[in-house]
N, C-alpha and C positions, 0 to 999 in steps of 0.2 A: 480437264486438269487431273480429276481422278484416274483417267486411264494413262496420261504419261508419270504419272507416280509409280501408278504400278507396275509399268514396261520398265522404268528405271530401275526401281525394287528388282523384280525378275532380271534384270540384265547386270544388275550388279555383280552378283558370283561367278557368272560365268566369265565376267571381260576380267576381273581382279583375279582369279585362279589364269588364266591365256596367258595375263604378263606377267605375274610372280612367277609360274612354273618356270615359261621362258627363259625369265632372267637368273632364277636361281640356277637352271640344268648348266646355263655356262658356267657360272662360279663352283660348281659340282664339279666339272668333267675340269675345268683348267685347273682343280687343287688335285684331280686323278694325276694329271700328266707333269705338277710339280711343282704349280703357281700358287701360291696362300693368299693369294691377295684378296680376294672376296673372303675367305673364309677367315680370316685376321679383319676382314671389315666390319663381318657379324653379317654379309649378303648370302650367304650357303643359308638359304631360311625360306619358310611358304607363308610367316607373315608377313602379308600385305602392305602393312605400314613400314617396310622396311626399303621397301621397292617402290612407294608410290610418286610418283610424279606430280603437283599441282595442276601442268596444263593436259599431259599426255596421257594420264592416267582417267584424270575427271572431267575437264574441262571438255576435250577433244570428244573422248564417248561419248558425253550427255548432248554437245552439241550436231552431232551426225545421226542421237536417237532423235533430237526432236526436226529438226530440217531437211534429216534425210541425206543420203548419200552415201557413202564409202564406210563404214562402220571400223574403224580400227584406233588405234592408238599407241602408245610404249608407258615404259618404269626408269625409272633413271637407271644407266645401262652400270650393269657390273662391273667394277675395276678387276681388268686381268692386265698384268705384266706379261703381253708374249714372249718378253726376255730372259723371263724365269722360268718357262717350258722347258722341258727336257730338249725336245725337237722343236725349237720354236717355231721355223716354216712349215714343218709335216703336225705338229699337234694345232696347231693351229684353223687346221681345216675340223679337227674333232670337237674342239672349243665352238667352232664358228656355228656348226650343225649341231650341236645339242639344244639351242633356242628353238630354230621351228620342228627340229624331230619332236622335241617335246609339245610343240602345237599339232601335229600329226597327231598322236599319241592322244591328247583333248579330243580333237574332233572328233577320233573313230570310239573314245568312250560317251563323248554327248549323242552321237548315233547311234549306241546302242542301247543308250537308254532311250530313246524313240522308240526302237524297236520293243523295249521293256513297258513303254506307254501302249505302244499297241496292243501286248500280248494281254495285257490284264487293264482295261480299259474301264471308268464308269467311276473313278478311285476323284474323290473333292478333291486330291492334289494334281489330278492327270493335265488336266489344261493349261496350270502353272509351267508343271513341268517342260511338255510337250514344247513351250514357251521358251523357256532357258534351254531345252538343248537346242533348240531353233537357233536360238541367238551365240550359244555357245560353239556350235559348228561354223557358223559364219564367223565369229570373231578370229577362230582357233585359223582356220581358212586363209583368212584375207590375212594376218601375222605372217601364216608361214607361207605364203606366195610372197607379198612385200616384204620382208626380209632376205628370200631367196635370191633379190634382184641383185643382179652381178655390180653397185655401185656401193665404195666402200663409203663411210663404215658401217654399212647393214653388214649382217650375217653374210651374205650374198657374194657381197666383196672381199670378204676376208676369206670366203674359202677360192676364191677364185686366186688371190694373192696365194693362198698355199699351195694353187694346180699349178700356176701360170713358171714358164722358167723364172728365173733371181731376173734378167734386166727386164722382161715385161712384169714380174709383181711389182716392182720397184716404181714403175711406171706406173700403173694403175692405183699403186697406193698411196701417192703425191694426190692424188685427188681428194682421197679422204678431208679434209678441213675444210671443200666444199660442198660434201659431198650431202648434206642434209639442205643447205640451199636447193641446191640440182633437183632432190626430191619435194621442197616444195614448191618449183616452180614447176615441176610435172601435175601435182596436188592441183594446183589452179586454174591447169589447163585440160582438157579433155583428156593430155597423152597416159597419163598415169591412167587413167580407166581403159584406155584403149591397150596396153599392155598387161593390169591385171585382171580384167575381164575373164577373157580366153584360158587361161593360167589355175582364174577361180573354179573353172567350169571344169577343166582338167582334172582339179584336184576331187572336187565335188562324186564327177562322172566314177573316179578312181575308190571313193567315201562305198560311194553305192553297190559298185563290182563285191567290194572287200563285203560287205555286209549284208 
């Protein structure tokens, strides 16, 4: 019991920093290109309790720390009006990508403080640490591959509706209102591991190059 206290404890910061920054970089980048919606909602912000979600924030983390499995979760997502984009089809892919760049961006600083735990090693906070970037590379990880996935409305889908011509975005973006079904019925079955596996490993192998 005392050890998943403390794994919870340790894994706090780093999973509530993954989906606050996430969420807040869209509501950032969609008030650059024109959209005030998040930032008239009081969502342009890194506290926590602004973004937090009951099931997907707390519920979901804590129960993948303790039974294991797929570590991820969301915030309740940012309201953006794509209609009040400048370019609503072409900003829209800039909107889409500032959530997982901004998990990119995580990862490669919880890696480097690994690297900063190695360098000066011996320190009563090393093993905490070494601990939360552990968990922070992996959260930051599995967000920005699972969001990358080309089904709207992840991130994924939405920059894909901004590549794809106007009749195939239009096409693919009717999907959306099913589109988090879809994802948990991949969740339930093996297929969701079996696509973001190879993708984590990608990104992982990509962590280590860079560092």
């Amino acid at each position: 019991m005392d050890n998943l206290i403390q794994t919870i404890a340790i894994a706090a910061i780093p999973i509530l920093f993954a989906i606050t920054l996430h969420e807040a970089a869209h509501g950032y980048v969609a008030r650059h290109f024109g959209d005030m919606t998040a930032y008239q909602a009081g969502r342009i912000s890194l506290n926590p309790l602004r973004h937090i979600d009951p099931v997907g924030t707390i519920l979901l983390p804590l129960l993948t720390l303790v039974l294991g499995g797929i570590l991820f979760g969301w915030a309740k997502p940012v309201p953006v009006n794509f209609g009040a984009l400048r370019h609503p089809k072409k900003d829209m892919l800039w909107v889409a990508i500032a959530g997982p760049a901004s998990n990119l961006m995580m990862a490669l600083l919880w890696a480097l403080m690994i690297k900063l735990v190695w360098l000066f090693p011996g320190s009563y906070f090393s093993e905490p640490l070494l601990e939360m970037a552990q968990i922070g590379i992996k959260i930051n990880v599995i967000l920005l591959v699972l969001n990358l996935l080309p089904l709207p409305p992840l991130d994924g889908g939405r920059v894909a509706v901004s590549l794809l011509p106007h009749r195939q975005a239009y096409q693919l973006s009717r999907i959306e209102p099913y589109g988090l079904f879809i994802l948990i019925g991949l969740a339930i079955t093996p297929v969701l591991g079996w696509i973001i596996t190879p993708l984590f490993g990608a990104v992982m192998n990509l962590i280590n190059f860079i560092l």
